[in-house]
Wavefront OBJ file of the C-alpha trace (Angstrom):
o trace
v -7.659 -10.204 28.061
v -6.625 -9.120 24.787
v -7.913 -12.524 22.719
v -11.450 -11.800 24.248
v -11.622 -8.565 22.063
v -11.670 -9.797 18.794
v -13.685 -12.535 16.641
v -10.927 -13.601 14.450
v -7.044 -13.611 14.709
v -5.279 -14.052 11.635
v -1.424 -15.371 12.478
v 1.593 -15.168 10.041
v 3.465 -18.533 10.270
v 6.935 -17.972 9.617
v 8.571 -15.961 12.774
v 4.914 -16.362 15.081
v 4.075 -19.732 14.845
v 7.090 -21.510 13.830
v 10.775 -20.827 12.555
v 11.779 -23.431 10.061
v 10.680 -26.363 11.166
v 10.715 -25.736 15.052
v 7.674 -24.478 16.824
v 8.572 -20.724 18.324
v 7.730 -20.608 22.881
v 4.185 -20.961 23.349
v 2.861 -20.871 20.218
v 1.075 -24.413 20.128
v -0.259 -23.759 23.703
v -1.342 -20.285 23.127
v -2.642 -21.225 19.926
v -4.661 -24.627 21.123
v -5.957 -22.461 23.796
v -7.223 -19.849 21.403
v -9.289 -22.543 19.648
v -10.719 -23.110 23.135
v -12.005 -20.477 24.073
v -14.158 -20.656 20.164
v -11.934 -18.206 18.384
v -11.521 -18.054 14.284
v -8.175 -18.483 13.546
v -6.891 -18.104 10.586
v -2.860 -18.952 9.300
v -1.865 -16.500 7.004
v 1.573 -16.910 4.844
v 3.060 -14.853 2.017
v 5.065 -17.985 1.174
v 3.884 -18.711 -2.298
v 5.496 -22.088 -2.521
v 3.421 -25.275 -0.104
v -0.184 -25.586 -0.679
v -2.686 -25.246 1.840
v -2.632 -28.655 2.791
v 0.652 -29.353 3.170
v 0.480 -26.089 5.675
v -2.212 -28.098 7.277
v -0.681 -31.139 7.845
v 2.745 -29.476 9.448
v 0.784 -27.413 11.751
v -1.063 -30.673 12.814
v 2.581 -32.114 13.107
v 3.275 -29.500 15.545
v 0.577 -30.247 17.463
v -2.219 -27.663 16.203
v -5.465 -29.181 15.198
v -5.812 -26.756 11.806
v -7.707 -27.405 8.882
v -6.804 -26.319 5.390
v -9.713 -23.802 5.063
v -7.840 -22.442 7.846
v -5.067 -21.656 5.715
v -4.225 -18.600 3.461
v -1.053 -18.766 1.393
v -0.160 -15.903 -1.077
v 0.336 -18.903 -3.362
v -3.980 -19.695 -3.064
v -4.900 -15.973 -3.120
v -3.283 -15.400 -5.897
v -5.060 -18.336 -7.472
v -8.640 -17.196 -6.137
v -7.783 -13.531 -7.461
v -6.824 -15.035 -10.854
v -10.016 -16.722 -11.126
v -12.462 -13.999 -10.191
v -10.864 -11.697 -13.019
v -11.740 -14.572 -15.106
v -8.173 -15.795 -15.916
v -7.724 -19.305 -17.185
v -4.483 -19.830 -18.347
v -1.070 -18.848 -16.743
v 2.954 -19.445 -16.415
v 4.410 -19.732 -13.559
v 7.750 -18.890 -11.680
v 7.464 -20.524 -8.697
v 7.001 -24.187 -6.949
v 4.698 -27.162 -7.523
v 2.418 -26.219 -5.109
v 1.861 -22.712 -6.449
v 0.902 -24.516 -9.799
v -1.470 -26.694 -7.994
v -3.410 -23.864 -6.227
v -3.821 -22.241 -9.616
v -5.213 -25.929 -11.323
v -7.538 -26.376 -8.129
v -8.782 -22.887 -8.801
v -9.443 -23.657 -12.393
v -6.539 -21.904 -13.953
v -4.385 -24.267 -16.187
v -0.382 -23.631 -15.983
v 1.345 -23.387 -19.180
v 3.809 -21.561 -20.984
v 1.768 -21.501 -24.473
v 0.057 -17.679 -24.848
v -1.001 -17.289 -21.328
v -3.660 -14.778 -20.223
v -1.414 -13.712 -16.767
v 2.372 -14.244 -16.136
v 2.959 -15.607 -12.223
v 5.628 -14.846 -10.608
v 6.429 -16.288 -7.142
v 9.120 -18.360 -6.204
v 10.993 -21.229 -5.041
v 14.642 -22.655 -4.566
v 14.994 -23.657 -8.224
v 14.465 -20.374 -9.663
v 16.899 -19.543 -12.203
v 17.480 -16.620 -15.018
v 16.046 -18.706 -17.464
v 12.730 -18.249 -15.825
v 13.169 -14.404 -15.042
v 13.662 -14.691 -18.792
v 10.684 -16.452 -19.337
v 8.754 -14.182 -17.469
v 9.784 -11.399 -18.898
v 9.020 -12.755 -22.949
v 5.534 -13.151 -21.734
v 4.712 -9.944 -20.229
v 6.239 -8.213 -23.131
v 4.129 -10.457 -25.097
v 0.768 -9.379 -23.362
v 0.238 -11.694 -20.365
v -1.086 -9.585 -17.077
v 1.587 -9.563 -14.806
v 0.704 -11.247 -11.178
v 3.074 -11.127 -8.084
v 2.052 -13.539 -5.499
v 3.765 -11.096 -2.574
v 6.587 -8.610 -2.172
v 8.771 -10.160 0.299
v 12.332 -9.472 -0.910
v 13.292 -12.191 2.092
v 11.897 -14.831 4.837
v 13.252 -15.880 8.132
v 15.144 -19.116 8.530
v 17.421 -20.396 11.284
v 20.337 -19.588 9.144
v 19.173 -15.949 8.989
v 17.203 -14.145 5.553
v 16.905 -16.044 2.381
v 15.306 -14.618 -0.754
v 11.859 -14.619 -1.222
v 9.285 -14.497 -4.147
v 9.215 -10.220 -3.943
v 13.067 -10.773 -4.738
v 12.087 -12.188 -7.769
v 9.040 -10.193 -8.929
v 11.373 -7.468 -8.338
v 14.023 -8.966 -10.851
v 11.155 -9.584 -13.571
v 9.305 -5.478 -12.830
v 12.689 -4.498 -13.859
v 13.368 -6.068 -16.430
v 9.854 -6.221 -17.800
v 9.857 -2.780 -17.311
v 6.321 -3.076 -15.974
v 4.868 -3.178 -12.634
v 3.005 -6.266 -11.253
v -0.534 -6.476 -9.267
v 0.232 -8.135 -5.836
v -1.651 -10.338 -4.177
v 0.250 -11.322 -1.176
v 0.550 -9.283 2.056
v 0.375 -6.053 2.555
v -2.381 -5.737 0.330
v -5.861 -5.802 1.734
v -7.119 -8.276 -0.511
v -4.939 -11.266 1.626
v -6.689 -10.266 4.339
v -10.323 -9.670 2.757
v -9.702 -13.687 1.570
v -9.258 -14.665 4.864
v -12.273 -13.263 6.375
v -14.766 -14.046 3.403
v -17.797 -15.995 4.934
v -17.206 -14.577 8.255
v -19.559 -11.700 8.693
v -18.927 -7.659 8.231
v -19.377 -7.127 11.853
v -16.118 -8.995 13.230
v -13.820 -7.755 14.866
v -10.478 -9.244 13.724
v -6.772 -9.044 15.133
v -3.704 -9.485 12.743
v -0.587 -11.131 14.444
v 3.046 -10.992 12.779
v 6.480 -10.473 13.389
v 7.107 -7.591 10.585
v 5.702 -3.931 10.199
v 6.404 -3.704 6.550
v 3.511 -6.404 5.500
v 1.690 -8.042 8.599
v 1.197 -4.938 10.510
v 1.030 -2.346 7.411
v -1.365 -4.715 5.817
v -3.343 -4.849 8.850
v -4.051 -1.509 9.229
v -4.599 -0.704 5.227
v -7.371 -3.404 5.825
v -8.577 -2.058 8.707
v -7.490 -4.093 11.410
v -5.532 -3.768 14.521
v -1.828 -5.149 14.194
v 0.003 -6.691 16.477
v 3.941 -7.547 16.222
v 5.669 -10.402 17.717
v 8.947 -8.833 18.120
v 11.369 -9.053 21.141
v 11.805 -5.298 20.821
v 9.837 -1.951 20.074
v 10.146 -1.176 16.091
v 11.336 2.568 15.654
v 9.482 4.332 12.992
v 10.137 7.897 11.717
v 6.763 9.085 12.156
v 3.957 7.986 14.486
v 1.336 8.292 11.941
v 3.478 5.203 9.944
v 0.981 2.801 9.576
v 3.610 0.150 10.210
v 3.797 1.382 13.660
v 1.818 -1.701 15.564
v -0.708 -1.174 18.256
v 0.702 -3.429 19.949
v 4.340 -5.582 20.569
v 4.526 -8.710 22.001
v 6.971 -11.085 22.882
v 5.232 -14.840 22.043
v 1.386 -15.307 21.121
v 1.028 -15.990 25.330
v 1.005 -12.437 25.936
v -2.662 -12.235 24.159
v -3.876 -13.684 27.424
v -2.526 -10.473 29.458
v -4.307 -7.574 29.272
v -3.919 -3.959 27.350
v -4.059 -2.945 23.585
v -5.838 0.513 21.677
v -7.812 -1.175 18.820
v -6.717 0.447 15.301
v -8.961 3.727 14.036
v -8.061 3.907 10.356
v -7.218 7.702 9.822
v -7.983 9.620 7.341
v -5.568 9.388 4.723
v -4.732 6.428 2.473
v -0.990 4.873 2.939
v 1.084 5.742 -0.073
v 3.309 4.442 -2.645
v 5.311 7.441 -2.915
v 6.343 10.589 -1.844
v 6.924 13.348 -4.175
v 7.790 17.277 -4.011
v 4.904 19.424 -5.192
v 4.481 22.976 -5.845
v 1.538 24.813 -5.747
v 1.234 28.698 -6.632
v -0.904 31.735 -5.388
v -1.567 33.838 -8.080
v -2.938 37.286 -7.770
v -4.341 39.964 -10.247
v -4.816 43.759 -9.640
v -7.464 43.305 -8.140
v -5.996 41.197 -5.503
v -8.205 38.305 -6.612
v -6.470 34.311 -6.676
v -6.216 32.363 -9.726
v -8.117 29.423 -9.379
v -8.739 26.123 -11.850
v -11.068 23.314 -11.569
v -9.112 20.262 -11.896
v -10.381 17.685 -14.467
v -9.304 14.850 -11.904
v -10.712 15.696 -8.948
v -13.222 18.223 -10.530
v -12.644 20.789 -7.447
v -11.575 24.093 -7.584
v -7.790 24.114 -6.649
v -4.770 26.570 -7.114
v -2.197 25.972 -10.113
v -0.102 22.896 -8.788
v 2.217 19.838 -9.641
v 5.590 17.825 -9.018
v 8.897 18.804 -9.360
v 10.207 17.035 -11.743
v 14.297 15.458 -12.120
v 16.646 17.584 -11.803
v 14.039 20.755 -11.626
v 14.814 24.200 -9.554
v 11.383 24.546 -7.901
v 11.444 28.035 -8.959
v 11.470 26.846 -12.682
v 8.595 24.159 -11.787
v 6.311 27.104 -10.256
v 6.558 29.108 -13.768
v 6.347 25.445 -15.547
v 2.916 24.034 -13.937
v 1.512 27.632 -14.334
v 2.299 27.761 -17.937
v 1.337 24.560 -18.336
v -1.780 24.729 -16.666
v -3.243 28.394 -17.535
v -1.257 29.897 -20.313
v 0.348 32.733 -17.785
v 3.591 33.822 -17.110
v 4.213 34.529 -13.746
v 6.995 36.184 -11.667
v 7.771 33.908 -8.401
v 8.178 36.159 -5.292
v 8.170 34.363 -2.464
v 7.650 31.167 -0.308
v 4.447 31.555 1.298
v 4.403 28.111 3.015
v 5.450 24.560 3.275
v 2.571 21.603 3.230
v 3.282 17.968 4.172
v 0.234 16.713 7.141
v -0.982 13.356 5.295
v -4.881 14.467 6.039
v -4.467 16.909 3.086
v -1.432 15.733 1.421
v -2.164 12.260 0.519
v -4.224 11.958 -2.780
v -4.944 8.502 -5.096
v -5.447 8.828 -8.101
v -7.761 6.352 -10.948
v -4.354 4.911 -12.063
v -4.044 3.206 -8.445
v -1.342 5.128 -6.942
v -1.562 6.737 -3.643
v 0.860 9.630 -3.811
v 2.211 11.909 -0.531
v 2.981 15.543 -1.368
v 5.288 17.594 0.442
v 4.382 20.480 -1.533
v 6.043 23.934 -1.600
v 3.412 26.785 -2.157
v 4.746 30.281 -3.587
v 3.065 33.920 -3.877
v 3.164 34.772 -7.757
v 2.436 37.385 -9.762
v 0.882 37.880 -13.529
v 4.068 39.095 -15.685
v 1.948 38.364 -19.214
v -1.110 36.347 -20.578
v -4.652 35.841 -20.401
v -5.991 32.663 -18.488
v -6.938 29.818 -20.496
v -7.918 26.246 -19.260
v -5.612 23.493 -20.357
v -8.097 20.804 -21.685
v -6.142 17.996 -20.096
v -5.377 19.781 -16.638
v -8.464 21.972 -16.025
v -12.224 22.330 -16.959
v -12.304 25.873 -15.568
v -10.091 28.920 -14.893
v -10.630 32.241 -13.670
v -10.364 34.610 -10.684
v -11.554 34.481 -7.233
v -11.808 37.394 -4.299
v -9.926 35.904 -1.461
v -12.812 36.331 0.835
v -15.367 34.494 -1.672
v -13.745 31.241 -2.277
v -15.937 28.404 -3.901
v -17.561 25.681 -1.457
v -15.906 23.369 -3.492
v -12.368 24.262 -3.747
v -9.667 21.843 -2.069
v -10.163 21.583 1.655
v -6.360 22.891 2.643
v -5.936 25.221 -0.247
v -7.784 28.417 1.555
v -5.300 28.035 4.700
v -2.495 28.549 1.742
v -3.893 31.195 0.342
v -4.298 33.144 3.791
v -1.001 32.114 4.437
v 0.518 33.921 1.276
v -1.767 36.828 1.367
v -0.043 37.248 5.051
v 3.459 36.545 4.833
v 4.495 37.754 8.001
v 8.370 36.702 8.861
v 8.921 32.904 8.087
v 6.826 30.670 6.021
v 3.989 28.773 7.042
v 5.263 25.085 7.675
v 2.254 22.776 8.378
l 1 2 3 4 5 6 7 8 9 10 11 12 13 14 15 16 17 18 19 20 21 22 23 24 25 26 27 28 29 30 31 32 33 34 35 36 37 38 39 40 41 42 43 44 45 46 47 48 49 50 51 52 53 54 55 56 57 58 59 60 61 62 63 64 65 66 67 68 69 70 71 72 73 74 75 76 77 78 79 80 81 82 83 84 85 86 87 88 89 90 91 92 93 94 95 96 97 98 99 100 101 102 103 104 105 106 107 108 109 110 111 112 113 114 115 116 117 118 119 120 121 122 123 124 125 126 127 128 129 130 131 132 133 134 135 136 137 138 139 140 141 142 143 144 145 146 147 148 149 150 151 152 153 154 155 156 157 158 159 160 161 162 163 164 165 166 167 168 169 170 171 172 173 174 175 176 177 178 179 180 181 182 183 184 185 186 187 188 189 190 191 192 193 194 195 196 197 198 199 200 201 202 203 204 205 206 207 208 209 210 211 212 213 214 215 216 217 218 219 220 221 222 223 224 225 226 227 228 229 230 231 232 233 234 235 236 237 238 239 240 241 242 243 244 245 246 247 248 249 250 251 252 253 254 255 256 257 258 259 260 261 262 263 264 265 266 267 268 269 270 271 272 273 274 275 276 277 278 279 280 281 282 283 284 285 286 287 288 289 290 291 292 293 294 295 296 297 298 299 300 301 302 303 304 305 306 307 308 309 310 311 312 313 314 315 316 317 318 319 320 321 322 323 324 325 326 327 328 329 330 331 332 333 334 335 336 337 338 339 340 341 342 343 344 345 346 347 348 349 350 351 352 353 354 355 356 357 358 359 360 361 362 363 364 365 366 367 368 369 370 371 372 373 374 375 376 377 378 379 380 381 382 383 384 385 386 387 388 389 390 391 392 393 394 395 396 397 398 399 400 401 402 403 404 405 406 407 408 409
């Protein structure tokens, strides 16, 4: 039985448990049964607007005994995140029960020099308060979204939701926000606080983009609640669920592959790389050792708007190591997220799909860029440093031995 395999099952609301105000088939049973056979359950929502308690009190309406420290809203972990950076004063976009998870957490709500800027929503949000939220970033206050969710599910079909907003404010602020709600991990690190490191925890929701991506960036299996497969372009998408089912009574059938977090972080972005091989008479490889991630690594970058990659070769080069270098030839094409997926100290997670090119030395003497490099020099291709990017030796083979096509891997 699939329950029986985890500790703790954390359930969206809105689409699993209920739509609008009508519980969705066997949700109440399975979910009553789940509490007897002495599982944690915890009710996760990334709408920002009801308190716990009200949550709480509808769920008991439906006929679910929950209690409110049951309860996760993105409106009360953003609160509890506010308060453990030591925040104590904030304005708000968003409902009256977003401003009372931020009092009970110790933050007081008020438009006079905040510390943070909170942006959430609820059915009165206007302009004006974009507006407002907007003056105050600009004016210092630490920008806080309490989830991305451009929309919700109602009976009626989507409405807007608080990411709509926060959205609206990023760009007109011209600033990105921290996020609280899901798919962060920090949602779901809320929700299991108190609970031991050693269990073994199922999230349950009916959308890839946050329940079951958020799942698996915290390390969790995900399930879906869906009445149909999701497509996804790539099965290493870690939206892709582990498992779909069609109503929370199917956990009491049997058959799901727990999640194995891979080895690559999910990113915010793709972007188009290049990365050159570089050889000298003496058929040695230029090599520099990167000030960020203070490894030995070939001469690389993005392509940048509007850039020939051709021109962006000879740029990062220059830029990097004060040659001037003739392009030749594409020696390969580099994508697998394993080696292509790096994050960086600003917080971004950032996918390659980087174009690698055999070069050669037209003019110059190699210097280090301060900035870019703490080393530069020369390398036989047989006596590599240990330390030198784990993929980068497979490009250099595969531009020493450009036999037919390039290398696409």
């Amino acid at each position: 039985m699939i329950a029986k395999r985890f500790d703790v099952l954390l359930l969206d609301l809105d689409g699993v448990v209920y739509l609008g105000d009508e519980p969705l088939p066997d949700a109440v049973d399975s979910i009553n049964r789940l509490y007897e056979l002495d599982k944690e359950i915890r009710f996760l929502t990334n709408d920002p607007r009801p308190t716990r308690r009200t949550i709480a009190s509808d769920l008991r309406e439906l006929g679910i005994n929950a209690q409110e420290d049951e309860i996760v809203t993105a409106g009360w972990a953003t609160a509890k995140y506010l308060a453990q950076q030591g925040v104590t004063t904030a304005a708000v976009v968003g409902s009256e029960g977003l401003e009372t998870e931020l009092q009970s957490e110790g933050v007081e709500v008020t438009d006079s020099d905040p510390e943070a800027m909170v942006v959430g929503a609820d059915e009165g949000t206007s302009y004006r308060d974009i507006r407002r939220a907007t003056r105050h970033i600009d004016q210092g206050a630490v920008f806080v979204g309490t989830n991305p969710d451009g929309s919700f599910p109602t009976p009626d079909g989507p409405a807007p939701g608080a990411g709509a907003v926060v959205r609206a404010v990023e760009a007109a602020a011209g600033t990105e926000p921290t996020v609280v709600g899901k798919p962060e991990p920090l949602m779901f690190e809320m929700a299991l606080n108190g609970l031991g490191d050693d269990v073994r925890a199922v999230v349950i929701g009916d959308t890839p983009a946050t329940d079951v991506l958020g799942a698996h960036r915290a390390g969790h299996t995900g399930i879906l609640v869906a009445d149909e497969e999701p497509t996804a372009a790539s099965a290493r998408d870690l939206q892709v669920p582990d498992l779909t089912i069609s109503t929370l009574a199917d956990l009491f059938t049997e058959g799901i592959e727990t999640w194995e977090s891979p080895p690559y972080s999910w990113p915010d972005e793709i972007r188009p790389g290049v990365a050159a091989v570089v050889r000298n008479d003496a058929d040695e490889v230029l090599l520099m050792k990167r000030a960020d991630k203070r490894q030995w690594a070939l001469p690389m970058g993005s392509v940048e708007r509007c850039e020939p990659v051709r021109e962006a070769i000879s740029r990062e080069v220059m830029e990097e190591t004060g040659l001037h270098v003739e392009v030749e030839e594409l020696a390969g094409v580099y994508s697998h997220p394993a080696q292509q997926v790096f994050s960086y100290s600003s917080g971004k997670t950032v996918h390659f799909v980087t174009n690698c090119f055999r070069c050669t030395i037209e003019e110059g003497t190699p210097e280090a860029d301060e900035e870019e490099a703490l080393e530069v020099g020369f390398f036989d291709v047989n006596d590599l440093p240990p330390d030198i990017l784990s993929m980068q030796p497979q490009w250099i083979a595969d531009a020493i031995d450009i036999s037919g096509s390039p290398a696409v891997r």
